[in-house]
C-alpha positions as CSV (number, residue, x, y, z in Angstrom):
1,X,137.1,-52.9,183.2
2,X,134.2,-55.1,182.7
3,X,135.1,-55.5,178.6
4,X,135.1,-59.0,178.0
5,X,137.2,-60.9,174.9
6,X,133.5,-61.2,173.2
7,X,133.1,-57.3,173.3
8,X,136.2,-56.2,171.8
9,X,136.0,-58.7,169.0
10,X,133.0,-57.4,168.2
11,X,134.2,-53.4,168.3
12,X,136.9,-54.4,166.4
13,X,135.1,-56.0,163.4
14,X,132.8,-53.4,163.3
15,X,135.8,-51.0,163.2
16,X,137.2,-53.2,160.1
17,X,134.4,-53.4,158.6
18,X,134.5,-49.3,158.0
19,X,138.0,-49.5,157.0
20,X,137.4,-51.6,154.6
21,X,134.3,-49.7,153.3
22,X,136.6,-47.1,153.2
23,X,139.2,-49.3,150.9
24,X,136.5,-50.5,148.5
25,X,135.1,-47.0,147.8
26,X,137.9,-45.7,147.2
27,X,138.6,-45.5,143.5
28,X,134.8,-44.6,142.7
29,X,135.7,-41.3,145.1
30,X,138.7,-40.7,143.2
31,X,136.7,-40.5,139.8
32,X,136.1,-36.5,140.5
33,X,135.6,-33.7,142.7
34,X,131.9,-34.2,142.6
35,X,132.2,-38.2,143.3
36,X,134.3,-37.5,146.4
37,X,132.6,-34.5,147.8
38,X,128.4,-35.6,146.9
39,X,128.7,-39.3,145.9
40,X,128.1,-38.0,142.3
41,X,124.3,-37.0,142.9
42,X,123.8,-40.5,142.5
43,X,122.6,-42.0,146.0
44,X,119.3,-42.3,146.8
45,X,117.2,-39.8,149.2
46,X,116.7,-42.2,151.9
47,X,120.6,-43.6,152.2
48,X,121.4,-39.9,152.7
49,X,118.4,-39.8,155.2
50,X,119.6,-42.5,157.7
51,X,122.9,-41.2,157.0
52,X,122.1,-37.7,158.0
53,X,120.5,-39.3,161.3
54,X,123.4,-41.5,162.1
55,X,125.5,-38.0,162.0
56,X,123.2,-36.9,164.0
57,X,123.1,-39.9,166.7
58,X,126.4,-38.3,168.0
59,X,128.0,-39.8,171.2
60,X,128.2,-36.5,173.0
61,X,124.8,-35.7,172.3
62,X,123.5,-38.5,173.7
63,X,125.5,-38.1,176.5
64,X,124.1,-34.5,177.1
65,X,120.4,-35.6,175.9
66,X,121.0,-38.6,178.7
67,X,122.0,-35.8,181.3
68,X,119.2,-33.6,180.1
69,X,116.4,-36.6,180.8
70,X,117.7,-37.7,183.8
71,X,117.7,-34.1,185.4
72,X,114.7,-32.8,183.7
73,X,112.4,-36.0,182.8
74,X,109.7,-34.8,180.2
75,X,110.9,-31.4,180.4
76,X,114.1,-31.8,178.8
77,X,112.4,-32.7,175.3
78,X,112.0,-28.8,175.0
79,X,115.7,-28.3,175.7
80,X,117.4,-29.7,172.1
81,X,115.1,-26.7,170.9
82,X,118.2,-24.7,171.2
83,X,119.9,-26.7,168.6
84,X,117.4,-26.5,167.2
85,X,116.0,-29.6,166.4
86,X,113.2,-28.4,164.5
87,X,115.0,-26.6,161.9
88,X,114.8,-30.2,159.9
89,X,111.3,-29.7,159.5
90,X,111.9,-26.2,158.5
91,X,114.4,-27.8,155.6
92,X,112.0,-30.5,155.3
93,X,109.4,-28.1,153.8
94,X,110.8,-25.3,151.6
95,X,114.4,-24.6,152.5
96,X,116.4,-28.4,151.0
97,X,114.4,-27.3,147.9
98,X,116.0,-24.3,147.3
99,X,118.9,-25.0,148.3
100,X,119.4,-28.1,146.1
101,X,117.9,-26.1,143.2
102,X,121.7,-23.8,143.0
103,X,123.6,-27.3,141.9
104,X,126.3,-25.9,143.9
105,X,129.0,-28.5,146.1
106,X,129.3,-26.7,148.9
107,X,127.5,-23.6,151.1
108,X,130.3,-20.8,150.1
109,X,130.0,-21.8,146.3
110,X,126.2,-21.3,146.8
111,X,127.3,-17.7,147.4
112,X,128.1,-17.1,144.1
113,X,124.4,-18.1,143.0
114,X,123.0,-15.0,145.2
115,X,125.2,-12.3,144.6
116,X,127.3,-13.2,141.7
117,X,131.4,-12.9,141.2
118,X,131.8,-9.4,142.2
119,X,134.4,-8.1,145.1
120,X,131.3,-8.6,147.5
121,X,131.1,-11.5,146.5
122,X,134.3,-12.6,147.2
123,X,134.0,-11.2,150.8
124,X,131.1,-13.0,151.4
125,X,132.5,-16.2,150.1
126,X,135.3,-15.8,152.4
127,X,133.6,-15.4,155.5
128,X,131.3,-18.1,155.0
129,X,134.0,-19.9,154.6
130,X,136.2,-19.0,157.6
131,X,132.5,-20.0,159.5
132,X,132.4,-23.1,157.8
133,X,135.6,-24.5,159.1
134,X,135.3,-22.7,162.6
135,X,131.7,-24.4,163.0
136,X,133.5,-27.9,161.5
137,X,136.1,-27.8,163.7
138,X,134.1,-26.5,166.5
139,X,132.0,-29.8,166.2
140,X,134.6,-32.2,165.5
141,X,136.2,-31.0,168.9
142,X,132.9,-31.4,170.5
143,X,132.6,-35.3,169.6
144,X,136.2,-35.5,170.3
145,X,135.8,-34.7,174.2
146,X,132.4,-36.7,174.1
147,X,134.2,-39.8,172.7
148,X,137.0,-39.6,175.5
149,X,134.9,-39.4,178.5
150,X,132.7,-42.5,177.2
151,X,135.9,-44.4,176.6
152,X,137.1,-44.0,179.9
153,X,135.0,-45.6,181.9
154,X,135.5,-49.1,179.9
155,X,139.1,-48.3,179.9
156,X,140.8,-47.1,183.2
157,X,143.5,-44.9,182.7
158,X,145.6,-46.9,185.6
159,X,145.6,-50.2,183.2
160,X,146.9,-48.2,179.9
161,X,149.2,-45.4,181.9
162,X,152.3,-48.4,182.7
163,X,152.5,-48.7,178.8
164,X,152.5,-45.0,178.2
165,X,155.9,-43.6,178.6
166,X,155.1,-39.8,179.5
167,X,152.9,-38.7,182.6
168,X,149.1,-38.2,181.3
169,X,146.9,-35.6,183.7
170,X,143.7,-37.0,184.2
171,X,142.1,-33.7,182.7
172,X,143.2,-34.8,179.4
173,X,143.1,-38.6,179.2
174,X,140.0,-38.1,177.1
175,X,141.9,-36.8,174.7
176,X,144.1,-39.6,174.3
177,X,141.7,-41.6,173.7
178,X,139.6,-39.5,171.8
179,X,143.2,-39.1,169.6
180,X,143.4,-43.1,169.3
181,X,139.4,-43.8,168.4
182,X,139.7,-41.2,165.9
183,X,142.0,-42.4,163.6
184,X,139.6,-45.6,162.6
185,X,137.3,-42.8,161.1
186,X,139.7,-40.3,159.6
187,X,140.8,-43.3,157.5
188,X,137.1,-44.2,155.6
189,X,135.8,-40.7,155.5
190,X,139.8,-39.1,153.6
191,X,139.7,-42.4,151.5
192,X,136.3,-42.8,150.4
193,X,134.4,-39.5,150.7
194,X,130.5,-39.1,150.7
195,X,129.7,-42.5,149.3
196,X,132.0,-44.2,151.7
197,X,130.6,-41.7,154.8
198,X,126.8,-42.8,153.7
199,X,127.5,-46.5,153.5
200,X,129.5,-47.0,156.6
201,X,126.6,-44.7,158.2
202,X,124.2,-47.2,156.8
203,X,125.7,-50.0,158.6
204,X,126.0,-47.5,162.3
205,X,122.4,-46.8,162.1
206,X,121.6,-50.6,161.9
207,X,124.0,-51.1,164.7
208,X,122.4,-48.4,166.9
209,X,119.2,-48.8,166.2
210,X,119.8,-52.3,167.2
211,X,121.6,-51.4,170.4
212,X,118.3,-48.8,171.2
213,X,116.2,-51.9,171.7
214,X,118.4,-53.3,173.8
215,X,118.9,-50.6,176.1
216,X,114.9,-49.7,176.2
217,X,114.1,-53.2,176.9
218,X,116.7,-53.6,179.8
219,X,114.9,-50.9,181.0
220,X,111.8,-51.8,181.0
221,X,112.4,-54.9,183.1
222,X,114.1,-53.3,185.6
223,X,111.1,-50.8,185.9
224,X,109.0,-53.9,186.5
225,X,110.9,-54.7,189.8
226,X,112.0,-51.4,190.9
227,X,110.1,-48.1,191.4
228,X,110.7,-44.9,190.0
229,X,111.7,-42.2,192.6
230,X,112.1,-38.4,191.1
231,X,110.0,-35.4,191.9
232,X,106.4,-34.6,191.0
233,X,106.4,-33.3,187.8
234,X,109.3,-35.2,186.5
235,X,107.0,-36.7,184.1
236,X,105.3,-34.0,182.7
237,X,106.3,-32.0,179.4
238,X,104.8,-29.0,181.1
239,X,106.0,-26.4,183.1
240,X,105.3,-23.2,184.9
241,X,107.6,-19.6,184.9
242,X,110.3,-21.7,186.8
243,X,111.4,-25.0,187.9
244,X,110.4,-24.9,191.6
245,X,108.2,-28.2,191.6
246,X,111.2,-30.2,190.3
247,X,113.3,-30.6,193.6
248,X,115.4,-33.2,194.0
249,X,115.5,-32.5,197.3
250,X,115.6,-35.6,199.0
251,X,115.8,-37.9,196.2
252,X,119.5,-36.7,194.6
253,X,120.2,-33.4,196.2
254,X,123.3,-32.9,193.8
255,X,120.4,-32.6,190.5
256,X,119.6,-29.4,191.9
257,X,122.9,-28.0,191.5
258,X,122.9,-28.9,188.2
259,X,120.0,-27.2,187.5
260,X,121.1,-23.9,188.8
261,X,124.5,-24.5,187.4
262,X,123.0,-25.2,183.5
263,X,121.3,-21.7,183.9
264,X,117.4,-23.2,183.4
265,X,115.7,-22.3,186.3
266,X,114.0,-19.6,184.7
267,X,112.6,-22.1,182.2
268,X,109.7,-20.1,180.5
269,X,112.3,-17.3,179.7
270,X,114.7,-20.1,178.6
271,X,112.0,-21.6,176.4
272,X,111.2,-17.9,175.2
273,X,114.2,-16.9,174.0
274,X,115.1,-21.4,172.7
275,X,111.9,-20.7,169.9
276,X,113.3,-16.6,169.1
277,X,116.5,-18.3,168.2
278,X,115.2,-21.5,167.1
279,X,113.0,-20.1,164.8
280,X,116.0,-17.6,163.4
281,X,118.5,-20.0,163.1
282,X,115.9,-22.2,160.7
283,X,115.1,-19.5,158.7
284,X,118.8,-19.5,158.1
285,X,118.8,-22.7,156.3
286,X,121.2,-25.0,157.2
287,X,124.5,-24.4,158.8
288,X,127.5,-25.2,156.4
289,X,128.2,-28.9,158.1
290,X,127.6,-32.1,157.2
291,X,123.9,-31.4,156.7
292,X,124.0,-29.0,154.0
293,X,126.8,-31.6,151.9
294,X,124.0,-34.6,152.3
295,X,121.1,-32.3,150.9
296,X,123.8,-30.8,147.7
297,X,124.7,-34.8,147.7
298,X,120.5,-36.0,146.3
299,X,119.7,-36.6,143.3
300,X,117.2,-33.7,142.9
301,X,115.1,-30.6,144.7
302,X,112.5,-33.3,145.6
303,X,114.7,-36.0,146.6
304,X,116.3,-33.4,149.3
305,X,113.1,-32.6,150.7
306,X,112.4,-36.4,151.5
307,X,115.8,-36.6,152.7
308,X,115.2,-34.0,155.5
309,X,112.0,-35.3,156.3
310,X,113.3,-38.9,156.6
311,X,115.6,-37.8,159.5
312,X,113.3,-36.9,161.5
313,X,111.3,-40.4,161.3
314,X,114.2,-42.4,161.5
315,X,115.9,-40.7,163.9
316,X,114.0,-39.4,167.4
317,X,112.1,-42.8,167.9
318,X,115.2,-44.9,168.0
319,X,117.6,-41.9,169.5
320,X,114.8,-41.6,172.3
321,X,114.5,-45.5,173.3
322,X,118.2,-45.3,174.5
323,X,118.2,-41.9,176.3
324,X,115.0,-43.2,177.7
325,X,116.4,-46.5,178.6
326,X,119.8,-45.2,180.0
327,X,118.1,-42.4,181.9
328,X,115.6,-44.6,183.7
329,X,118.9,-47.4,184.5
330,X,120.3,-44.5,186.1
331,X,117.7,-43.1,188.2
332,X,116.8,-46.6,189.4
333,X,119.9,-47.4,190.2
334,X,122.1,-44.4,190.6
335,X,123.9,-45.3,193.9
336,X,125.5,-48.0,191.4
337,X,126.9,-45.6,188.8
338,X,130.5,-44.4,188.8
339,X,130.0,-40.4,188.5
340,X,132.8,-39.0,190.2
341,X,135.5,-37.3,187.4
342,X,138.4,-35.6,189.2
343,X,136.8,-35.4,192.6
344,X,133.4,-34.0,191.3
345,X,130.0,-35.6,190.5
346,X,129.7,-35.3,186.2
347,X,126.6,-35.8,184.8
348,X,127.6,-36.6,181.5
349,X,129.6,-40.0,182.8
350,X,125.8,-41.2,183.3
351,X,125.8,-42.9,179.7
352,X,128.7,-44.7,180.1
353,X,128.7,-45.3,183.6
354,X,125.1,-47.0,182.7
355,X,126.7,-49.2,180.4
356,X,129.5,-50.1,182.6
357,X,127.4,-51.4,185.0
358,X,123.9,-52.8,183.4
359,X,124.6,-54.0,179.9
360,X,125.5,-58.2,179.7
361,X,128.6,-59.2,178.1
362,X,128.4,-59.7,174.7
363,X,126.0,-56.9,173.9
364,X,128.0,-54.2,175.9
365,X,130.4,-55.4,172.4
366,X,127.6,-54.5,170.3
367,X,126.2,-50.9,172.3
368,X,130.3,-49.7,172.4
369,X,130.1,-50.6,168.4
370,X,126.9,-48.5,168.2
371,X,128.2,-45.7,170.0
372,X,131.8,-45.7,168.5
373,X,129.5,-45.8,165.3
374,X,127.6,-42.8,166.4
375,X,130.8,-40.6,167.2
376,X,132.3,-42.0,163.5
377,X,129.2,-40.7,161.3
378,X,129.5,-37.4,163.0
379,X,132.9,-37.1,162.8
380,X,133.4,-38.3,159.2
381,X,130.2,-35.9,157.8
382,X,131.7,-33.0,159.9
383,X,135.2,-34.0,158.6
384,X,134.3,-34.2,154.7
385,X,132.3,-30.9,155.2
386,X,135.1,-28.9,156.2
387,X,137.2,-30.9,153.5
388,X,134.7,-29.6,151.0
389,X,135.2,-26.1,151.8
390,X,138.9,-25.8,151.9
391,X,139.5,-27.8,148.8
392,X,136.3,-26.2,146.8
393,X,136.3,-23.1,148.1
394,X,140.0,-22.1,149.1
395,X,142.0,-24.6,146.9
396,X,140.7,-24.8,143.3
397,X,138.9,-21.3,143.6
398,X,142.0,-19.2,144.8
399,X,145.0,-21.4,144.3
400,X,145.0,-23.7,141.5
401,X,141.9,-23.9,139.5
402,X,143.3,-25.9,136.9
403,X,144.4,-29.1,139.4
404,X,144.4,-32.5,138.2
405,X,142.1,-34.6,139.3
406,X,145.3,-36.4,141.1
407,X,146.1,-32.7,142.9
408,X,142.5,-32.6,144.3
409,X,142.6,-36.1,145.6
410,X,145.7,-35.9,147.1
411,X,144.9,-32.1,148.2
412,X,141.4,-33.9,150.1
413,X,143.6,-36.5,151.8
414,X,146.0,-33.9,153.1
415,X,143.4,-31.2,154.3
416,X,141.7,-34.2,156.0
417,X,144.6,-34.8,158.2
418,X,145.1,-31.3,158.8
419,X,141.5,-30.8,160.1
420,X,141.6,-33.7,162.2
421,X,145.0,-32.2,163.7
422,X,143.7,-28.9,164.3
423,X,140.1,-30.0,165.7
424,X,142.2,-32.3,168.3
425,X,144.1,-29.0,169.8
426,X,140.2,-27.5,169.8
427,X,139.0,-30.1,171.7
428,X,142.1,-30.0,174.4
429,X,141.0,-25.9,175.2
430,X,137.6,-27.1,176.0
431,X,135.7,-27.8,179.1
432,X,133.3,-30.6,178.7
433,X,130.5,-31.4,176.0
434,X,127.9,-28.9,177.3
435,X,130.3,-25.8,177.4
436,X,131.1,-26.6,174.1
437,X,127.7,-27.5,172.6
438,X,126.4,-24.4,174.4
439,X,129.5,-22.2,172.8
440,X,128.3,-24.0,169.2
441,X,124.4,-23.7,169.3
442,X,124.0,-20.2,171.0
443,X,127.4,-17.8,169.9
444,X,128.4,-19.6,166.7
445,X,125.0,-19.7,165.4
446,X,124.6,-16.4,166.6
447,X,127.0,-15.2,164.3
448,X,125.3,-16.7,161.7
449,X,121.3,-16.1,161.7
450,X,121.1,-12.2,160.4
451,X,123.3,-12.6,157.0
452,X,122.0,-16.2,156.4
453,X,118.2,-15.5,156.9
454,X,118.4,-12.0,154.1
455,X,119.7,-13.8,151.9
456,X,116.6,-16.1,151.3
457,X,114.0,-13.4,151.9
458,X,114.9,-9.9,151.1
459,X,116.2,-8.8,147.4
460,X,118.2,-5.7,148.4
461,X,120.5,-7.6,150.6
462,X,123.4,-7.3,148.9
463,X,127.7,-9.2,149.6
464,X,128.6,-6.4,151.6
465,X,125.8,-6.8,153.7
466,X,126.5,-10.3,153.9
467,X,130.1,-9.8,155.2
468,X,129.1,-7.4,157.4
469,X,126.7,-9.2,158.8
470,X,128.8,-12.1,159.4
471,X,131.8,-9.8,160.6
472,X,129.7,-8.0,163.2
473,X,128.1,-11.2,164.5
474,X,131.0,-13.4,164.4
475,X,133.7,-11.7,166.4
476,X,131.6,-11.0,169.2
477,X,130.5,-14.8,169.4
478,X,134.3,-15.4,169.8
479,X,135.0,-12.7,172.4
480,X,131.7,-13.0,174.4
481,X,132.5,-16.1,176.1
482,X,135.1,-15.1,178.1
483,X,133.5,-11.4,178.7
484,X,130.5,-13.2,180.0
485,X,131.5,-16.0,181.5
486,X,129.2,-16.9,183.8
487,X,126.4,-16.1,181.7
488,X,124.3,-18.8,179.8
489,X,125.3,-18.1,176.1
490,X,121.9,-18.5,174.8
491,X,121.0,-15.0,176.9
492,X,123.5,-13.4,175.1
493,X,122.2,-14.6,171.6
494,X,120.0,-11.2,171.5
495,X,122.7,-8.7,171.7
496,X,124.3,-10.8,168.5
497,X,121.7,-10.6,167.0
498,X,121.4,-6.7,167.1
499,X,125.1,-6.4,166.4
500,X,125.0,-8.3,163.5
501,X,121.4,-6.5,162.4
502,X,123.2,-2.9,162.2
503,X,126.8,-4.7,160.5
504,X,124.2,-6.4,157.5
505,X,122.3,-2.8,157.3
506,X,124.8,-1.0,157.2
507,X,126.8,-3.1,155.1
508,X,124.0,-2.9,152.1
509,X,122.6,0.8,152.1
510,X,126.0,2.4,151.6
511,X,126.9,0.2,148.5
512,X,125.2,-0.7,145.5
513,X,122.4,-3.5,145.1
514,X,123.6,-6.9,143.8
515,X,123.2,-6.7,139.6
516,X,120.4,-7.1,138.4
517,X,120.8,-10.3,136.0
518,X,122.1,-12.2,139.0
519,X,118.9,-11.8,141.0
520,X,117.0,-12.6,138.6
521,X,118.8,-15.4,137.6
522,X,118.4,-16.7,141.6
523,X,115.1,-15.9,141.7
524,X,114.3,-17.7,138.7
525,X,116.3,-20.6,139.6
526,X,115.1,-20.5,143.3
527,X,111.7,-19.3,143.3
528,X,111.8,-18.1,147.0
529,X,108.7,-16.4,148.6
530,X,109.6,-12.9,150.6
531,X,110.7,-9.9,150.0
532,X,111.4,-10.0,145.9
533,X,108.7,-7.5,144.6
534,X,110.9,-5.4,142.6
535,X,112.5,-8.7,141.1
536,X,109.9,-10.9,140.7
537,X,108.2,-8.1,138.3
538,X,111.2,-8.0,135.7
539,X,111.4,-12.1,135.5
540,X,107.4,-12.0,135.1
541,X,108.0,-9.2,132.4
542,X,110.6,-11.4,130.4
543,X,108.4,-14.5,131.2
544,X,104.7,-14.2,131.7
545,X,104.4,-18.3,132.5
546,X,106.3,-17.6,134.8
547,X,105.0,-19.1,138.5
548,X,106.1,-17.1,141.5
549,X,106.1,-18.9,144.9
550,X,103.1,-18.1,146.9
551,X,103.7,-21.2,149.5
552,X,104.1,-18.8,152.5
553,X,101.0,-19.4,154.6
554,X,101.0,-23.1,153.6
555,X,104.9,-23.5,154.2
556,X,104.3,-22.4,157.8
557,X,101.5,-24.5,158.4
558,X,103.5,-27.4,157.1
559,X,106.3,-26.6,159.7
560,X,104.1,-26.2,162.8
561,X,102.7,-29.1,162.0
562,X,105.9,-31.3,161.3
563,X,107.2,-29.7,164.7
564,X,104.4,-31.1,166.5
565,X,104.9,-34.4,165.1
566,X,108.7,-34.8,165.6
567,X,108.2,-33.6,169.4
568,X,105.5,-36.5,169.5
569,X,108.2,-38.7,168.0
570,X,110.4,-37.8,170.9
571,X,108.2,-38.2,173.5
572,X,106.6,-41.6,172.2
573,X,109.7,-44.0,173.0
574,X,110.5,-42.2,176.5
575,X,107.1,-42.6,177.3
576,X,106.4,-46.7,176.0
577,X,110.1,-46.6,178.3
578,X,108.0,-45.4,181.2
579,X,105.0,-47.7,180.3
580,X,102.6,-44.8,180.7
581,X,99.4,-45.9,178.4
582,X,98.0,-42.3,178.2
583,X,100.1,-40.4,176.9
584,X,101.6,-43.3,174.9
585,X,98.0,-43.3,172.8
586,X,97.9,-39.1,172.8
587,X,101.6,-39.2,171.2
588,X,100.5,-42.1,168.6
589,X,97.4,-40.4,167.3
590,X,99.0,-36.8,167.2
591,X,102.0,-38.2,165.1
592,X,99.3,-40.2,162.7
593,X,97.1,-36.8,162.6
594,X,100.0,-34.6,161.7
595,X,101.6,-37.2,159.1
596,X,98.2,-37.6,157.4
597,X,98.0,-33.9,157.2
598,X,101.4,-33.3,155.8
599,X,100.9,-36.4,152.8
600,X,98.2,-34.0,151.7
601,X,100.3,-30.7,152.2
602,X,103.5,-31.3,151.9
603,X,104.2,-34.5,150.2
604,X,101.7,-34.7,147.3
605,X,102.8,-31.2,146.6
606,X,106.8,-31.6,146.2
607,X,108.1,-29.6,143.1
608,X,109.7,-32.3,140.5
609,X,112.7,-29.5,140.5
């Protein structure tokens, strides 16, 4: 264990320093519902901006984009596509704006904006809500195993297993410590809500991005003295029908069993069927996690489209310098890392196996506070999400409407501690980060995409369609993964797809269209572009000044061109990393071209509401 008594001073006062921005925040959260759960509408777009990215600067996904780099060099910048990554510039540009204009607190509530408070309805509440806190916990236990695995490797299990009076297997010593770390954040995120979540993320960001520096520049030196050695096309973004030309062969024979074990040989199929989904799944809108709360939290439509455009700026530079830098430390000197988990060579002990080894005492303090920090903003967003939909949407809409303003506090610090609870027995069923990131992004989401993308873009989707939809696609995403088990879940996504298609179809053409008042009340209220020609003429018949949306064309513009600049923004730091002047000046200029483009077409054309 190479943590010094400077390191773990520092990790503990940054670990203070949350509690007591937790402590201070407290009675402003306990004001009201809206205080706890969206910081009152009152904090400012670009708090909630470099909040959102610190959620997003999770510690297992750095640990998988780490793995990803190493293994697939400029290649693997394509590969977070399955998240997909893009589907911020997607909210960026039209879909934060609608969604902020419903007012709403939580994803199911917005429900009732769309199809009203009839019996399909209700249905459709419900199931969005049982998603919700499936996708929640699903995520919590996905940072969870991510945090234990990093922990290890600064904390042998042979120095802490004397004091422990039962018998630990080392399969699950990431859970006890993922157990232990977690209770630092459950305590600011239950006492202080949203406002306490976005300050506390404030100070992680600085922390990280601070810690990014470092870990780039460490990196660079050592590239000074050492040479590079990985296969030809390692540093090329581009790539043929398969993989072939990157063969580690040689160099680390084990990388090519990783490939073939992550199922991306094939990689023009892969990246086929990463954009199908990808550019579903955005159509959706967002998920109902911690990134739908911050965009209900702004102040106002246009304040929520900054927000989700801010995320994407703030974020992939800074996320990219570490990868980048880790990546490269481990290539360079990989017969120094400590891989080996159980008898087996894990790629995902490359981030902390790096840091073990590389980074001086003193700032090794400072990088485990950054990346403690990153697991705590995802876990506290994810955490007050799920909070917000079992108190919201379970507690004051089916079980006690008229609570106190003491019930509902004390009713968020007790579902709190029962998510946590539950999330931990999640995370103990699951593999390792990548089956269950793989689970998350490919049959969760699955689930999710018919209902979700309908209901922005056709009028004649109706609730039952919407439960249907989610019923059909939902179940299967549960049972899939252990009737396909050796199957890459994202090649499965098609067949969810078509499953949930015929459940949403069939759901709305054997029951009646939503009532009329309520869709025009959305669409007036909304103002979405699609399918609404039937509804669009009765609100233009009761109000002729009335201005329909006819953004399409330049909505889509706006998103191929903010897609091309945030994958210039992740390949900028990995390449300034790599010292490569070329494609260092290509990446500048196309991220300059494509943001002068979008002030003219996207910002200077915001709606006020």
């Amino acid at each position: 264990m190479r943590l010094t008594l400077i390191d773990i001073l520092i990790i503990f006062v940054y670990l203070f320093s949350t509690v007591v921005i937790g402590l201070v925040l407290k009675k402003a959260a306990q004001k009201s519902k809206s205080n706890y759960l969206l910081g009152g509408n009152k904090l400012p777009w670009y708090m909630l901006g470099l909040s959102n990215a610190s959620g997003m600067f999770d510690i297992s996904g750095t640990m998988w984009l780490v793995t990803l780099l190493f293994v697939y060099g400029l290649k693997s910048i394509w590969i977070p596509w399955l998240w997909p990554v893009f589907n911020q510039i997607f909210l960026m540009v039209f879909l934060s704006i609608w969604l902020r204009r419903s007012k709403v607190t939580t994803g199911a509530e917005w429900i009732t904006t769309r199809f009203g408070r009839t019996r399909d309805s209700n249905l459709s509440h419900g199931v969005v809500v049982v998603f919700a806190l499936i996708m929640c916990l699903g995520y919590l236990a996905y940072g969870f195993i991510g945090l234990g695995k990093f922990v290890m490797i600064f904390i042998p299990w042979e120095i802490v297993q004397p004091y422990i009076p039962v018998h630990i297997p080392l399969e699950y010593v990431p859970h006890v410590y993922g157990i232990a770390f977690t209770l630092f954040t459950v305590f600011y995120a239950v006492l202080g809500g949203m406002s306490s979540i976005v300050w506390a993320d404030v100070l992680q960001y600085i922390i990280m991005t601070i810690s990014a520096i470092l870990i780039g520049i460490l990196a660079m030196k050592a590239l000074a003295v050492e040479t590079l050695n990985v296969p030809e096309t390692w540093k090329s973004p581009f790539f043929g029908w398969n993989l072939d030309k990157l063969d580690w062969r040689g160099i680390i024979d084990e990388v090519n069993t990783k490939i073939a074990s992550d199922g991306y040989s094939l990689f023009t199929i892969f990246f086929m069927m990463m954009v199908f989904k990808g550019v579903l799944v955005s159509l959706a809108g967002p998920a109902p996690t911690y990134d739908m709360q911050k965009i209900l939290s702004t102040k106002s439509p246009k304040e929520a489209a900054k927000m989700s455009g801010f995320v994407s700026v703030v974020l992939m530079p800074v996320r990219y310098f570490m990868i980048a830098g880790f990546a490269i430390l481990g290539l360079l000197y990989y017969d120094r890392l400590n891989l080996m988990v159980g008898g087996q060579i894990d790629f995902e002990q490359i981030l902390p196996s790096a840091i073990a080894e590389f980074v001086p005492v003193g700032f090794m303090g400072l990088l485990l506070a950054g990346l403690l920090a990153a697991f705590n903003s995802t876990f506290a967003g994810t955490l007050n999400a799920a909070q917000a939909y079992i108190v919201n949407d379970i507690y004051l809409r089916y079980i006690k409407p008229e609570a106190s303003n003491n019930q509902v506090k004390n009713m968020n610090y007790i579902t709190g501690v029962v998510v946590v609870i539950i999330s931990i027995i999640f995370g103990i069923f699951a593999e390792d980060v990548n089956s269950m990131l793989q689970w998350i992004v490919s049959a969760l989401y699955g689930s999710y995409v018919v209902s979700n993308v309908l209901k922005w873009y056709w009028w004649r989707f109706n609730g039952y369609g919407y439960f249907w939809g989610m019923v059909f696609g939902l179940i299967p995403a549960l049972i899939f993964p252990y009737v396909f088990s050796e199957t890459l879940d994202l090649y499965y996504f098609p067949w969810l797809l078509l499953i949930s298609i015929a459940g949403a179809l069939l759901g709305t053409f054997l029951t009646k269209p939503t009532g009329e008042e309520t869709l025009k009340e959305f669409y007036r209220t909304v103002n979405p572009w699609g399918f609404w020609g039937p509804v669009k003429q009765k609100v233009m018949a009761e109000n002729p000044d009335f201005q329909p949306n006819k953004n399409f064309k330049l909505d889509m513009l706006n998103v191929l061109i903010g897609t091309i600049a945030q994958t210039a923004l992740v390949a900028l730091p990995i390449y300034i990393i790599l010292k490569d002047t070329l494609p260092i000046w290509i990446a500048i200029i196309i991220t300059l071209v494509c943001g002068f483009i979008l002030k003219k077409t996207w910002w200077n054309r915001l709606p006020e509401n």
